[in-house]
C-alpha positions as CSV (number, residue, x, y, z in Angstrom):
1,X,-3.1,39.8,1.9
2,X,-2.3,36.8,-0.4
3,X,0.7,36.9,-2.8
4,X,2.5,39.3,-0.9
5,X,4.3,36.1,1.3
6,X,8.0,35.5,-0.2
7,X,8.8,31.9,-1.0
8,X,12.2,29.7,-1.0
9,X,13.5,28.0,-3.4
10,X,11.9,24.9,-2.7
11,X,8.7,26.7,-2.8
12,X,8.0,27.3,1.0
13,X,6.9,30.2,2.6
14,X,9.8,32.0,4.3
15,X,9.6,33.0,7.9
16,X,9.4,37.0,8.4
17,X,12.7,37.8,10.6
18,X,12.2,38.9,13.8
19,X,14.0,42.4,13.4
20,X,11.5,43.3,10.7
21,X,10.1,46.6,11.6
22,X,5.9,47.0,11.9
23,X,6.1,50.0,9.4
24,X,8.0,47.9,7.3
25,X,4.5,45.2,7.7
26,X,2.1,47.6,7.6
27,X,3.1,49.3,4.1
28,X,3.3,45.4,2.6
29,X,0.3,44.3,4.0
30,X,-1.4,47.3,3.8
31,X,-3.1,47.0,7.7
32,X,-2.7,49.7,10.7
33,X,-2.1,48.4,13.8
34,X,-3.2,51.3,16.0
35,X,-1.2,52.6,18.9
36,X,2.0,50.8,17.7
37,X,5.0,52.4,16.8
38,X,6.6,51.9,13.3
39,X,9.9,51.5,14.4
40,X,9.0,48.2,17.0
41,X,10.7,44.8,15.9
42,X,8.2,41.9,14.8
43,X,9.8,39.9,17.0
44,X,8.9,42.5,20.4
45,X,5.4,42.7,18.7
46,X,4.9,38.9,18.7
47,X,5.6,39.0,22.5
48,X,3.9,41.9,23.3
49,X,0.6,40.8,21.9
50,X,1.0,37.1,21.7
51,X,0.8,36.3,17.8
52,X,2.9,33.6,15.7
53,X,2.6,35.2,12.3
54,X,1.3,38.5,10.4
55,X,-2.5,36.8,9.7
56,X,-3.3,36.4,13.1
57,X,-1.7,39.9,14.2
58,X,-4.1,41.4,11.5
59,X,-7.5,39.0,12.9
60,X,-6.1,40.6,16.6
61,X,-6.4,44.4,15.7
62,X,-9.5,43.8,13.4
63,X,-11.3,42.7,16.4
């Protein structure tokens, strides 16, 4: 999964917007989450399964 976080121009990681779509997740960090549909919002799917960022969505659904 490393390398594939964009950075700002001041060389910080950039936030991933909360209308991102899951499919849009899954194909750049190459990870299934089962029973989720491609079209939800990262921002829903944050609520839904109570995760701040894409590294601990991906610990969650490797359980």
């Amino acid at each position: 999964m490393s390398g594939h976080a964009q950075r700002n121009l001041d060389g910080s990681l950039r936030k991933i917007r909360s209308d991102t779509k899951i499919g849009t997740l899954e194909k750049r960090y190459d990870v299934e989450f089962p029973d989720v549909r491609k079209d939800m919002e990262w921002g829903t799917f944050k609520e839904k399964f109570g995760v701040s960022s894409v590294k601990k969505a991906v610990e969650k659904f490797a359980e």
